[in-house]
N, C-alpha and C positions, 0 to 999 in steps of 0.2 A: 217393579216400581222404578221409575227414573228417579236420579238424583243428578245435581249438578253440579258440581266445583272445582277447585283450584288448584293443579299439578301443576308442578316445577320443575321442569326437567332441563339437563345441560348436556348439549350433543353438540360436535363438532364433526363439519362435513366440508371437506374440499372442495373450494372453485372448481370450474371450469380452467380459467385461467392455471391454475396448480397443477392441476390434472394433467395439462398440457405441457408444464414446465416439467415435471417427474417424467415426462416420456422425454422431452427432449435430453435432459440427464442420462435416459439409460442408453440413448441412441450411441455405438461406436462412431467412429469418426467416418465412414462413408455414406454410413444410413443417413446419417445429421447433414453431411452436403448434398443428400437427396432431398431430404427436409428442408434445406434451405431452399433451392431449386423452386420444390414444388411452391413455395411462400415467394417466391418473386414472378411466379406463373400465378399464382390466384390473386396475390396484391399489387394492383399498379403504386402504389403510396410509396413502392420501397423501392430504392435503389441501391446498386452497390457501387463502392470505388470511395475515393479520398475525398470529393467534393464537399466543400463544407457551405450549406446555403445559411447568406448572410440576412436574410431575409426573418431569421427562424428567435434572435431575439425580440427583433423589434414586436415579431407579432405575439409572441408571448406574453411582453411586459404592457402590450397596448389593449389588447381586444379580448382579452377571456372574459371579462364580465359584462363588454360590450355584447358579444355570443350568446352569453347564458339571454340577453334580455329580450333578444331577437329570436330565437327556437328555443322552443322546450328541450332540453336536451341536460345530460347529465356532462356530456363533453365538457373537459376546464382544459383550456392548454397549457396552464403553465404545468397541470401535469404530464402535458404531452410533450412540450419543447423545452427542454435544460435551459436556465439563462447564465447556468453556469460558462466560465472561460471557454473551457473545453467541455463538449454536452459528452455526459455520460457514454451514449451509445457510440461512439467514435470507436467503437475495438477495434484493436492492434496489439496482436502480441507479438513481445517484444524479439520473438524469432522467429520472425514473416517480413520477407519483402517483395515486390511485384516481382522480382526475378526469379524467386523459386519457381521449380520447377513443377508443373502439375502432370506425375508421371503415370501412368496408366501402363496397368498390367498385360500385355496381350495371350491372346486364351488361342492355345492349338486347336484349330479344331483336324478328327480324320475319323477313318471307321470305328464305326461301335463294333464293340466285342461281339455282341449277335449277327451281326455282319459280315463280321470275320470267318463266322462259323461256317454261315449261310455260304459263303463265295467258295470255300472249301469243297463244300455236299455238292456243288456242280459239278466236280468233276469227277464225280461217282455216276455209274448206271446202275439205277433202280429198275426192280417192276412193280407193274402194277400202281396199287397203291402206296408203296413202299416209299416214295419220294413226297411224297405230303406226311406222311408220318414222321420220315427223318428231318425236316423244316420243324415240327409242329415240339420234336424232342429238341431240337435247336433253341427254338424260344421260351424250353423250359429251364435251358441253363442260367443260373444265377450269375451274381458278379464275380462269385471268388470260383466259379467252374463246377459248377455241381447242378444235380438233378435230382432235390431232394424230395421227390413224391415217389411212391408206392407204383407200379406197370399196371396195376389192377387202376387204379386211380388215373391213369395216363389212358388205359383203353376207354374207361369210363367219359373222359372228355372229348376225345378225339370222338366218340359215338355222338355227344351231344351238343358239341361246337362243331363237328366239322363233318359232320354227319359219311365219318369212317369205321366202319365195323370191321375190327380183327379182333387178333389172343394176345395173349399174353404175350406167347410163344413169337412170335412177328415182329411183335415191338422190344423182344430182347436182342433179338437177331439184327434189326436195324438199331439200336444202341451200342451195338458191337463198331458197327460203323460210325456211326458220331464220338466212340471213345478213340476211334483211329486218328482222328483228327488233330490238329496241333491249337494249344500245348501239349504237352504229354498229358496225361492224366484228367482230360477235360470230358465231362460227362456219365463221372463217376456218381456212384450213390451214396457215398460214405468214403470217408478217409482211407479205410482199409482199400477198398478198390481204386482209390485213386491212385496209391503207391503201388499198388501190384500192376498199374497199366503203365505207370513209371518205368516200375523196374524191369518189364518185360520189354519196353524197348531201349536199355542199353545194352551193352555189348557184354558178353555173355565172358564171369568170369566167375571165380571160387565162391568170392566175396556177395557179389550180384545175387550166384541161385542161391547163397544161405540165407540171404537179407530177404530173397523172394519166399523161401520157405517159409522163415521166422514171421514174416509178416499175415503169407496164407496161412499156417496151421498153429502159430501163435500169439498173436496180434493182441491181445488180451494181458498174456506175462509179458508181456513186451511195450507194453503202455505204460503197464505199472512197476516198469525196470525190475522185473525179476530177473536178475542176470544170472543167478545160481541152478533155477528153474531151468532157462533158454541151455546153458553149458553141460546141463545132466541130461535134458532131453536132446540135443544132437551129438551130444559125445564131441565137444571139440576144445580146444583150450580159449583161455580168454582172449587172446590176442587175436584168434580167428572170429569171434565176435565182435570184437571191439570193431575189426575193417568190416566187419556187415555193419556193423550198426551208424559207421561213416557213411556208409552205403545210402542209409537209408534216412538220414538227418540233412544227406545231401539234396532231398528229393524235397518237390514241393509242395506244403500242404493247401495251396489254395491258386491251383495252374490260373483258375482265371484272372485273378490278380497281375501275372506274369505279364499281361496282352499290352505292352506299351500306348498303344492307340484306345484303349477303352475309355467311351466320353465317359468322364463324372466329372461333379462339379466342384471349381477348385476355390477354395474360400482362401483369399489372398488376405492376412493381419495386416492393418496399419497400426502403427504403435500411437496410441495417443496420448502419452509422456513419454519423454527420453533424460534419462539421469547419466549425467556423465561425472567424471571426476576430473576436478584441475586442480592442481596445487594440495592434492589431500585435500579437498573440500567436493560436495558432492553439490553438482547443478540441479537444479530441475527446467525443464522446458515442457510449454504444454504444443502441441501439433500445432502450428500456426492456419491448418486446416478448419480447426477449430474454434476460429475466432473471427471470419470475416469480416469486412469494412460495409456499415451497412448505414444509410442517412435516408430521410424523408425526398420525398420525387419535392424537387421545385415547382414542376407542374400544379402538383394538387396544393401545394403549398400559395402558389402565386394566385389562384383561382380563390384560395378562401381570403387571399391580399385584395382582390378584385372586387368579391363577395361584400368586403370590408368595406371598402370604398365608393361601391355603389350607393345612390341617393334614393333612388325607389328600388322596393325589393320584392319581388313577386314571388305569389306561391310556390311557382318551377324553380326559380331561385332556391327558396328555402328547403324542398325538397333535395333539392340536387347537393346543395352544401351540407344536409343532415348524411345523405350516401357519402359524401367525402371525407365529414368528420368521424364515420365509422368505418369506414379506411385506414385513416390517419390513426385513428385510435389502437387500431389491430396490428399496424405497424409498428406504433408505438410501445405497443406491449411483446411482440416479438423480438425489436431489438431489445430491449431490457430483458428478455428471457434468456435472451444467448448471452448478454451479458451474465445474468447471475447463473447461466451453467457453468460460463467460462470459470465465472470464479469459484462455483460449488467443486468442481473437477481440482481445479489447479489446489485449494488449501487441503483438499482430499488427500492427493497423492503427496500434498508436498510432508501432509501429517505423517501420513505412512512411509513414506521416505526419511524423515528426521526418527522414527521408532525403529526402523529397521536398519539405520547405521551403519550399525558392524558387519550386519550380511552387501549390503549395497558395498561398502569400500574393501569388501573382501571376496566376498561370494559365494565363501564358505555357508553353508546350508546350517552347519553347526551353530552359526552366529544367529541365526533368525530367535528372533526374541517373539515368547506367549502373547498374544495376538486378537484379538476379539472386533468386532463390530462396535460393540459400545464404547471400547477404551478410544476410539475413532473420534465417533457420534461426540463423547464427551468432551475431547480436547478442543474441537471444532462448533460444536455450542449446536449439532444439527441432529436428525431424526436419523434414526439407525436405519431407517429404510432408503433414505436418500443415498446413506454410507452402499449401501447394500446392494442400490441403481450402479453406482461407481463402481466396485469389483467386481459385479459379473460380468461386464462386458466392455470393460476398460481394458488397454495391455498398455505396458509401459515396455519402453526398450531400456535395458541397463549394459554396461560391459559384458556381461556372463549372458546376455540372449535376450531373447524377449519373452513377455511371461502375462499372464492372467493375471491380475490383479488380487484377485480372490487367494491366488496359490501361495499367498504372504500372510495370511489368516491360520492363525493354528490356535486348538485347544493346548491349554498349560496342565504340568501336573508338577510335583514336588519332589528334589532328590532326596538321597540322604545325608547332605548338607544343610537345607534345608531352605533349596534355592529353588523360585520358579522357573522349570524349563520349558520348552515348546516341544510339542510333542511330534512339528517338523524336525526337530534335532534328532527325534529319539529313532524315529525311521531312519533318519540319516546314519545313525548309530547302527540300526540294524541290519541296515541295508550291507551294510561295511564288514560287518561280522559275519555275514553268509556270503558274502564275494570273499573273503579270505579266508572262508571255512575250506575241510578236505573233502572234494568230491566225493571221493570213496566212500568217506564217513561222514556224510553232514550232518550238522546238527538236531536234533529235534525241537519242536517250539519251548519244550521244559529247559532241555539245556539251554538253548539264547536264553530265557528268562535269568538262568542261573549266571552266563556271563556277562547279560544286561545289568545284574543286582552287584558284582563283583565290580562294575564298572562306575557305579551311585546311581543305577534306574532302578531301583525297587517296582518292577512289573509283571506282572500277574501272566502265566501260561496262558490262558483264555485271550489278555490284551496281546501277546506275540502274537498268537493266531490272527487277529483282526488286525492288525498292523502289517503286518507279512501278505495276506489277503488284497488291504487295501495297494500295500507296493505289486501285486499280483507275481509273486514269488510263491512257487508250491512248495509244498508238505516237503518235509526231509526227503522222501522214497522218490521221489520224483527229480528232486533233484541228486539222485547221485547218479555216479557215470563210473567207467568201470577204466 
């Protein structure tokens, strides 16, 4: 049975226009003068530089409602052209001038690390098919120097890509040769062999064959710092362990790493706030990167002057000024969008800069005050998700370095005073307490808890753990030394 009536419903869905402005927000400051780039290659309407056309009052306070009468069109200029003194869109921030510098990063380029390899295996005589094999293990090594598949799994490809049938037994024999290669330890399967092909080519001392032993027939109590285990099974004192174990902390766990020339790509941070301090007060600057000088083309401006002016006005006319006023339109709304990032950005950082205070004029970590999204969003009268575009992919430069934005966010929890702290302080706290703990004896997560609570952090063993985790600081056992 059909029925027919009357629902009330209340949804809220972002423009287009919005949509666009939130991305321009989350863009760091390189991607955003790509963005621009590309908006002065798609729109002739816009220009850059200081030029200020005098053209842009008269036709606002004269012709919009002449416009509206002449094309159907929702286009109004006076929302398009400021008749304010200075038009809104005039951005300038206040620490940009033509003479800065626009400095570009140059990128080294030289051989890739597979390259490297490759250039080495020439000067080896193979047979057979021996020398396709040793290429084909070449291009299995990873970045940090490894060859982490299976020789069963290795025969298996080389059958099916490169249609080469051998054993096992072949393709260990020519791994023997790709692990000869430099850096030391490159073409290993695992850690364990990559320090035994280490240790096998230094020179040959006390220390050396016990660190090579401990490592072949013990590698297991030796990860997991059993030093009591390692000293009763070689019979030696600790001091003779101790220079193996130099031995072997000397060595690298990830040869390929070592390869100076290996292309990867290098992500260069521009900072897009910079806080300095003068006079004990703390500045804020936003990247003058990020504010270009952007005005309407006189061209397409003078053309709708023309359009204005004309006494008969033909279809092609009307058409061709409706393309210009949706130009103008799109320019219109992009300069206004970079302005309200300018300004979403700058009351952003400058919120979280007046909250963080004590850490910015100090630098101390301990200063950083409990910290949230919302407490943000609130002060600034804006949506926590806008807050949210801003720290993930904002960096601000302070005295003490340059930093994520984000990395100034922390949950709070409460002492026994009965004061909100940041729970950045309490790592910091703990961080401090296992750097000046006794190797020998380090702590356990129970004890930090116990001299956490002695300290006014009443905190729970389970939160040491995830805290110590999150600083990626291991288990007591791991961290002692002997």
């Amino acid at each position: 049975m059909l029925k027919q009536g009357l629902n009330l419903k209340l949804s809220q869905k972002l423009s287009p226009q919005q949509i666009q402005l939130m991305k321009l927000i989350q863009l760091p400051t390189m991607a955003f003068e790509q963005r621009v780039k590309q908006e002065y290659e798609e729109n002739p309407a816009l220009d850059a530089g200081k030029e200020k056309d005098e053209f842009e009052d008269e036709f606002s306070n004269e012709t919009a409602e002449e416009e509206r009468d002449i094309i159907e069109t929702d286009f109004d200029v006076d929302d398009y052209l400021s008749d304010d003194e200075v038009p809104s869109y005039k951005l300038k921030a206040n620490n940009y001038s033509a003479d800065d510098e626009d400095k570009q990063v140059p990128y080294a380029s030289g051989t890739s690390f597979s390259q490297f390899l490759k250039t080495q295996l020439q000067t080896f005589s193979f047979r057979e098919d021996q020398e396709e094999i040793a290429f084909f293990l070449v291009g299995s090594v990873d970045d940090s120097g490894y060859i982490r598949r299976s020789l069963i799994d290795i025969v298996d490809d080389l059958a099916f890509t490169q249609n080469i049938y051998t054993d096992e037994e072949t393709v260990e024999k020519v791994l023997k040769i790709v692990q000869s290669l430099d850096p030391a330890g490159v073409g290993a399967r695992d850690l364990r062999e990559s320090l035994l092909i280490q240790l096998h080519r230094k020179n040959k001392t006390e220390s050396v064959d016990l660190a090579y032993r401990i490592v072949d027939e013990t590698f297991d109590k030796f990860s997991k710092k059993h030093y009591e285990k390692l000293i009763q099974k070689f019979s030696i004192s600790e001091k003779k362990l101790k220079k193996a174990i130099e031995e072997i902390e000397h060595l690298n766990p990830k040869p390929g790493a070592s390869f100076s020339g290996n292309s990867r790509t290098v992500e260069h941070v521009i900072p897009d706030f910079a806080i300095h301090i003068k006079d004990g007060e703390l500045e804020l600057t936003l990247n003058g990167r990020n504010a270009p000088e952007m005005h309407i083309s006189r061209d397409y401006s003078n053309m709708l002057k023309g359009y204005k002016e004309s006494i008969k006005k033909t279809k092609e006319q009307k058409e061709t000024v409706f393309f210009i006023k949706q130009k103008l339109d799109s320019a219109k709304w992009f300069i206004d969008a970079i302005k309200q990032r300018q300004d979403t950005l700058y009351s952003t950082m400058y919120s979280i800069m007046i909250h963080q205070k004590d850490y910015f004029l100090s630098g101390d970590e301990r200063s950083l005050k409990p910290m949230i999204l919302k407490d943000i969003a609130e002060k600034i009268n804006m949506d926590i998700s806008t807050i949210s575009r801003v720290a993930n992919s904002k960096y601000v430069e302070t005295p003490y370095g340059t930093f994520l934005i984000k990395s100034f966010f922390s949950e709070s929890m409460t002492n026994e005073e009965g004061e909100e702290v940041s729970t950045r302080e309490i790592k910091k706290i703990l961080e401090m307490t296992i750097d000046a703990e006794d190797k020998k004896k380090p702590h356990t997560d129970a004890k930090l808890a116990q001299i956490l609570k002695e300290k006014g952090y009443p905190i729970a063993r389970r939160t040491i753990a995830k805290y110590r985790e999150q600083l990626d600081l291991p288990v007591a056992r791991l961290r002692k030394e002997i």
